[in-house]
LODREN-279962 format. One record per residue (C-alpha): residue in one letter; x, y, z. Coordinates in steps of 0.05 Angstrom, whole numbers, plus 5000, padded with zeros to 4 digits. Example, Ala and Ser with C-alpha at 12.3 -4.5 7.8 and 13.67 -1.06 7.14 Angstrom:
(site A,(5246,4910,5156))
(site S,(5273,4979,5143))
# end
This chain:
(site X,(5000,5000,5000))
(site X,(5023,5063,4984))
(site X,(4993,5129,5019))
(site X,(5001,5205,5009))
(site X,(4989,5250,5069))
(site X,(4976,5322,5049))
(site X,(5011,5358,5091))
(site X,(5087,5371,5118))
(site X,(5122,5358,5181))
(site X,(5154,5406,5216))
(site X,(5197,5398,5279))
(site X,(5198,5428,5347))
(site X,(5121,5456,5378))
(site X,(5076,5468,5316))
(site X,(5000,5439,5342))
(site X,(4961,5380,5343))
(site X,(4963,5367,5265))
(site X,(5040,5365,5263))
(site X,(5037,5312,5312))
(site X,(4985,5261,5278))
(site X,(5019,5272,5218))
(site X,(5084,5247,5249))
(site X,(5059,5197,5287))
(site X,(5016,5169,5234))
(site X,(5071,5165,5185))
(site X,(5116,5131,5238))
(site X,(5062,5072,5245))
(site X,(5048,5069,5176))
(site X,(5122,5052,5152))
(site X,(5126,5003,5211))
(site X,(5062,4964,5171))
(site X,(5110,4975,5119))
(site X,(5069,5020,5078))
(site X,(5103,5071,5042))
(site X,(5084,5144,5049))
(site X,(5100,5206,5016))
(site X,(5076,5276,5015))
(site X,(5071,5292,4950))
(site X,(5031,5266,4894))
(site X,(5109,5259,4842))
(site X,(5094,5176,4841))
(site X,(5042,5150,4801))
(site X,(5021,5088,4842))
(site X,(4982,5118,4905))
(site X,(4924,5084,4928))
(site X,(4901,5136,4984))
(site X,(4907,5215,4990))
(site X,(4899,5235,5054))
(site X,(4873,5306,5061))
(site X,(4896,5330,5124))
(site X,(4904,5398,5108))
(site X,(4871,5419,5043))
(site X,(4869,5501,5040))
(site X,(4926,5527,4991))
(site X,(4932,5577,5039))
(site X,(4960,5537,5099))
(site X,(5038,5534,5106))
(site X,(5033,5466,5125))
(site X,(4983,5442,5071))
(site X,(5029,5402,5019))
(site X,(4975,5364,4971))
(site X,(4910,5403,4964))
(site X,(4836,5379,4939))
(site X,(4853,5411,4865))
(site X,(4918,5366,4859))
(site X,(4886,5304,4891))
(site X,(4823,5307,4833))
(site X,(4865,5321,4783))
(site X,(4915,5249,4805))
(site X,(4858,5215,4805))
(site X,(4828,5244,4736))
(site X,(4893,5230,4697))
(site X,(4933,5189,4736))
(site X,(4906,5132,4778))
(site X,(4827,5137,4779))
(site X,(4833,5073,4829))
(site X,(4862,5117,4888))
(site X,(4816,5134,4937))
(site X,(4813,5210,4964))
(site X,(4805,5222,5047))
(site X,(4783,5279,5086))
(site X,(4800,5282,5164))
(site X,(4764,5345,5191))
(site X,(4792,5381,5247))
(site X,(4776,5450,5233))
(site X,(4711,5492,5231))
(site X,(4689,5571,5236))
(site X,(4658,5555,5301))
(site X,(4742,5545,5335))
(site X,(4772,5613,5311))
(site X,(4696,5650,5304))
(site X,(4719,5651,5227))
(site X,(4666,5652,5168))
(site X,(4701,5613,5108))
(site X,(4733,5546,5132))
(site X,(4666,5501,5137))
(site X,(4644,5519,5073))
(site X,(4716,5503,5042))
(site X,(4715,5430,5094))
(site X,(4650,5410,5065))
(site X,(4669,5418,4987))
(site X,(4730,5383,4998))
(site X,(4696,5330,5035))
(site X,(4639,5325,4980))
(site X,(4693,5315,4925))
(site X,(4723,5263,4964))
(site X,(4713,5183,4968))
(site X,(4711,5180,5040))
(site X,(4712,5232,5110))
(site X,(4741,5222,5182))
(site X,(4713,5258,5238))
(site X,(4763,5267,5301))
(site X,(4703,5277,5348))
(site X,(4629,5261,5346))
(site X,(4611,5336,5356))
(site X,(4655,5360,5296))
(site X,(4621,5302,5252))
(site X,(4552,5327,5283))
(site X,(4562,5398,5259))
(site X,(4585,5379,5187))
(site X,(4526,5337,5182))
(site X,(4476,5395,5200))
(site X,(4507,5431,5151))
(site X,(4495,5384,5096))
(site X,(4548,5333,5090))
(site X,(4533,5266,5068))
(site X,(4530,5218,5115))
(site X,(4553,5158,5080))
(site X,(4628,5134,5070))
(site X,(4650,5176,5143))
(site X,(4663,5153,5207))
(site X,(4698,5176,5272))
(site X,(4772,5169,5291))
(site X,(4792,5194,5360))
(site X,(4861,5229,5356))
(site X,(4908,5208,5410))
(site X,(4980,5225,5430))
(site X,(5042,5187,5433))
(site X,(5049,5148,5494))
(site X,(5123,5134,5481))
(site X,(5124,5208,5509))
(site X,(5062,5218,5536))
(site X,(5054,5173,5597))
(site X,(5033,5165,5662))
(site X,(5108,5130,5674))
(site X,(5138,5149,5736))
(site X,(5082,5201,5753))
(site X,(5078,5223,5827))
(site X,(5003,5240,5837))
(site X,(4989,5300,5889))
(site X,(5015,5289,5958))
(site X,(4957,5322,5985))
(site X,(4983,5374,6029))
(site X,(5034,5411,5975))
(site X,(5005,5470,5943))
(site X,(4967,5429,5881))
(site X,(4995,5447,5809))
(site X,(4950,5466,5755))
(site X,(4977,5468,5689))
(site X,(4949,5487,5612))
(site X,(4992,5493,5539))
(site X,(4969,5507,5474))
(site X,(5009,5525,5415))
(site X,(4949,5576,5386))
(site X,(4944,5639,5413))
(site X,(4873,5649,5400))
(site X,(4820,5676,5450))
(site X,(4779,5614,5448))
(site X,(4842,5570,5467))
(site X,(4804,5594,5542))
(site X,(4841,5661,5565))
(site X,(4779,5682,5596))
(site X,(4780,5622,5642))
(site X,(4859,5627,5644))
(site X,(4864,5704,5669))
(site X,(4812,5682,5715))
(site X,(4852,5631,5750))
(site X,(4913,5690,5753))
(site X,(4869,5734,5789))
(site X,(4832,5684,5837))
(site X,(4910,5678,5860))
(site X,(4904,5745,5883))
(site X,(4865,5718,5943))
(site X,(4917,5695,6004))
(site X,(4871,5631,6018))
(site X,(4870,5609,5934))
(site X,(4942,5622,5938))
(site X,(4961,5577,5989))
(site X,(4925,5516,5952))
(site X,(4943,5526,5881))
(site X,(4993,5539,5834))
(site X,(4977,5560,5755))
(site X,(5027,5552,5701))
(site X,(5023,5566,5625))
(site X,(5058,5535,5570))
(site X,(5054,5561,5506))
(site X,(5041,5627,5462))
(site X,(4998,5681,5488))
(site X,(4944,5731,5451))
(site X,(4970,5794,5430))
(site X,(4979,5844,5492))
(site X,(4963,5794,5540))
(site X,(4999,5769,5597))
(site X,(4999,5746,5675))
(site X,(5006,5768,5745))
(site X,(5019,5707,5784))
(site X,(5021,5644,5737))
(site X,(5088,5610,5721))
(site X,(5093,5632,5641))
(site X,(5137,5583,5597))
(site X,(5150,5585,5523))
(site X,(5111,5524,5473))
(site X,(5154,5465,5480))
(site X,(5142,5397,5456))
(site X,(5167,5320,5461))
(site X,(5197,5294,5519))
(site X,(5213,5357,5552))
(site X,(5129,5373,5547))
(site X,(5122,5313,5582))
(site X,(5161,5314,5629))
(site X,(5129,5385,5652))
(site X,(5062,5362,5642))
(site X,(5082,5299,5694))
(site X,(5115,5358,5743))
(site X,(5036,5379,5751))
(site X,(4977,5355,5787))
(site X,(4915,5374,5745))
(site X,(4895,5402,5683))
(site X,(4848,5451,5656))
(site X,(4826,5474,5595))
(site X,(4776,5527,5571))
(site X,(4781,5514,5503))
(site X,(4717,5529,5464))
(site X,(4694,5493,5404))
(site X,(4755,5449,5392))
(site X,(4744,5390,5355))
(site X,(4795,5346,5399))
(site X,(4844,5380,5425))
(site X,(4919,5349,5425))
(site X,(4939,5382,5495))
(site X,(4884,5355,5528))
(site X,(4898,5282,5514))
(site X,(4967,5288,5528))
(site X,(4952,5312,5594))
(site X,(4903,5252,5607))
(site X,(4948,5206,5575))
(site X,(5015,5234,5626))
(site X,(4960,5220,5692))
(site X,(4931,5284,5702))
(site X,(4855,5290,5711))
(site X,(4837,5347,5665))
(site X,(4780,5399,5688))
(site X,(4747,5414,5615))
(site X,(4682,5456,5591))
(site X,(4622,5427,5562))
(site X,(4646,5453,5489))
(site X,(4675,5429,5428))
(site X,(4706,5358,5420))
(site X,(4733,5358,5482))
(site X,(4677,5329,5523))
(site X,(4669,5264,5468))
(site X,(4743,5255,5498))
(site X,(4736,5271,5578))
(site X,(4662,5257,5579))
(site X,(4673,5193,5629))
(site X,(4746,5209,5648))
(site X,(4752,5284,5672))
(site X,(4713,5348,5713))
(site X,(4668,5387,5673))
(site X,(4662,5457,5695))
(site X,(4643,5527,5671))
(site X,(4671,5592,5690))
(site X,(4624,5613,5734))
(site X,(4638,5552,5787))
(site X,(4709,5549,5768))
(site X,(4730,5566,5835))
(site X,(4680,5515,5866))
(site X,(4692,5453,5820))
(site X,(4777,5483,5833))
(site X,(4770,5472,5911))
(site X,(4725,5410,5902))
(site X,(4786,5367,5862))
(site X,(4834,5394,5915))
(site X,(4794,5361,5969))
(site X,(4777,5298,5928))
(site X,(4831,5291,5884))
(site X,(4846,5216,5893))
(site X,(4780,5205,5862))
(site X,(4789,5244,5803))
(site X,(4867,5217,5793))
(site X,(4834,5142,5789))
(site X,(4777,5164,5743))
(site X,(4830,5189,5691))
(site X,(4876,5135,5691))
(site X,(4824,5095,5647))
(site X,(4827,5150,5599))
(site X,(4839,5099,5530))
(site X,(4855,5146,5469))
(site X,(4926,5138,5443))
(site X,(4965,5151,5381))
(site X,(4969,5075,5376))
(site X,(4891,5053,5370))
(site X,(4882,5125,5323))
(site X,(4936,5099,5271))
(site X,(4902,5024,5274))
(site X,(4834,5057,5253))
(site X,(4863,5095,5209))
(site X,(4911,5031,5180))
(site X,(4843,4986,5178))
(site X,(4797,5045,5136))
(site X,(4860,5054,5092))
(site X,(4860,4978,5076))
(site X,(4787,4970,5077))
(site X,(4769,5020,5018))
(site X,(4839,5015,4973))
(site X,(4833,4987,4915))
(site X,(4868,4924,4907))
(site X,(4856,4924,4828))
(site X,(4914,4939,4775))
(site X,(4925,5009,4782))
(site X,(4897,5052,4731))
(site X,(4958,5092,4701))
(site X,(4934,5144,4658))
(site X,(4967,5198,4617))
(site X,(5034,5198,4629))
(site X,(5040,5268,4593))
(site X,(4994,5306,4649))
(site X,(5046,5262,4703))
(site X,(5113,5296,4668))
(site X,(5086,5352,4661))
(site X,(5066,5361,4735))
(site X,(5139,5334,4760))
(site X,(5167,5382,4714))
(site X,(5130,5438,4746))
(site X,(5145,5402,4816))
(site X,(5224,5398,4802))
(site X,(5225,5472,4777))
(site X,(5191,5491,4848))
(site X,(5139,5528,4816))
(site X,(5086,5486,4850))
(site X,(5114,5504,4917))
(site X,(5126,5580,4897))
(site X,(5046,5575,4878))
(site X,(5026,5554,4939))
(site X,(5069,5599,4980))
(site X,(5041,5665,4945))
(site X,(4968,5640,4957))
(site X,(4991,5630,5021))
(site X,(5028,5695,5040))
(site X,(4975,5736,4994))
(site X,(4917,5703,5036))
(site X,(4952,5723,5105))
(site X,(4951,5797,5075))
(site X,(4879,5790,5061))
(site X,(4859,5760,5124))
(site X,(4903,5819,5159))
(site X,(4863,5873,5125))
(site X,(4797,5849,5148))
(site X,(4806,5833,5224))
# end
């Protein structure tokens, strides 16, 4: 089998995407299945669209190139849309409309949460040929290994990271927690620390700030907690939240987004205005909320096996349909000259102007 995942790696602390697209390539070549990132070979039996929009820097194979592979190349490969976007994360107006055409000119869609799928399908998106795949995180780096759960009578360390810097990531709830640690009796029972980048012109009074950071040394932070919390507001999963769960914090989450198809049986709903309240009652129960998490079963391990059995369930295993081998030069040509790339870069800086002007 042979798969193309649309979109590039990068190293060092770059989001949740970056991450599945590493660890699914990892598992893949251990199946020994052979992956690239580009559509230059003619013998690809899925395209995975993980990130579709020209605009993206990350996005490496978009919807136009797939359909036109599978027009004049290989009409047997089968075209895959994982959704983990929407307007409703970032309170923009244009991505749901451009997720459900790409998903309606592809062969197949993956959900990473029931809610995400939920909204898509109000919207209009055929129901057929989809299906849910939880994300999950590494647990070569993110585990509960050598985790020291709260003593009980140490101040009791909260902690929250996020690569985006976007208001919904949960500031609200985040400066909240800064300035309940204003009060002498808060103070004395909790510590707050945040990892990761911050909204423009924002910052804290009494939390512990550290800059994004990622791998082992993420872990090893996130184990040097107690609990988690995030406010995050319509996130379809939400990597930082299952690497918390999956390193043997119990993470404090609102009823929004994702999230909850994840922590539904496994963490403490709250909302803001009983923040304080649910806070205090984990620090006097927290035993009971430290045993309920270490159930918690989403890893990077069972997402790549679902994704490993759909990609082997709906290839085709017929004699690939090579077609015309002129369109396939001619696009490697284009490829090798870097004027693909230089496209896609000018969309990419030209949309980032555009977007600019209109916030």
């Amino acid at each position: 089998m042979k798969v193309a995942i649309g979109s590039k790696f990068i190293d060092g602390p770059w989001g949740g995407g970056n991450l599945f697209v590493k660890s699914l390539k990892d598992y893949l070549e251990n199946k020994k299945v052979s992956v690239v990132h580009n559509l230059n070979v003619k013998d690809i039996d899925i395209i995975l669209l993980t990130e579709p929009r020209v605009e993206s820097s990350s996005s490496s194979i978009t919807l136009l190139e797939a359909k036109l592979y599978k027009k004049y190349i290989n009409n047997n490969v089968k075209i895959i849309h994982r959704i983990n976007e929407c307007d409703e994360r970032k309170n923009t107006n244009k991505v749901n409309k451009k997720m459900l055409h790409v998903s309606n000119n592809s062969d197949y869609t993956v959900f990473v949460s029931y809610w995400i799928r939920d909204l898509y399908w109000k919207l209009g998106l055929k129901k057929n040929n989809s299906k849910v795949i939880m994300s999950g995180s590494n647990k070569k780096i993110f585990n509960n290994n050598d985790y020291e759960a709260w003593d009980g009578s140490s101040k009791l360390k909260i902690l929250t990271h996020h690569w985006g810097n976007d208001w919904n990531k949960g500031f609200d709830v985040y400066a909240k927690i800064d300035n309940l640690l204003d009060n002498e009796e808060f103070n004395k029972k909790f510590n707050f620390c945040y990892i990761g980048n911050l909204p423009k012109g924002f910052s804290f009074k009494n939390t512990v700030y550290k800059k994004p950071m990622s791998g082992l040394a993420l872990a090893a932070e996130i184990k040097s907690h107690h609990l988690y919390i995030t406010g995050s507001l319509n996130e379809p999963s939400g990597n930082h939240q299952i690497e918390a769960s999956q390193c043997g914090l119990p993470v404090m989450y609102i009823k929004s987004g994702g999230i909850p198809d994840y922590q539904r049986d496994y963490g403490i709903e709250f909302h803001i205005d009983n923040l304080e309240n649910k806070l205090n009652e984990v620090h006097s129960d927290y035993e009971l909320f430290f045993k309920k998490n270490l159930t918690f079963p989403y890893s990077a391990e069972k997402m790549n096996k679902d994704y490993y059995e759909l990609f082997d369930q709906i290839q085709n295993k017929s004699d690939k349909n090579l077609g015309n081998k002129y369109y396939f030069l001619l696009y490697r040509y284009f490829d090798k000259l870097n004027f693909i790339n230089f496209y896609k870069n000018l969309l990419t800086k030209l949309s980032y102007q555009i977007n600019k002007l209109n916030r």
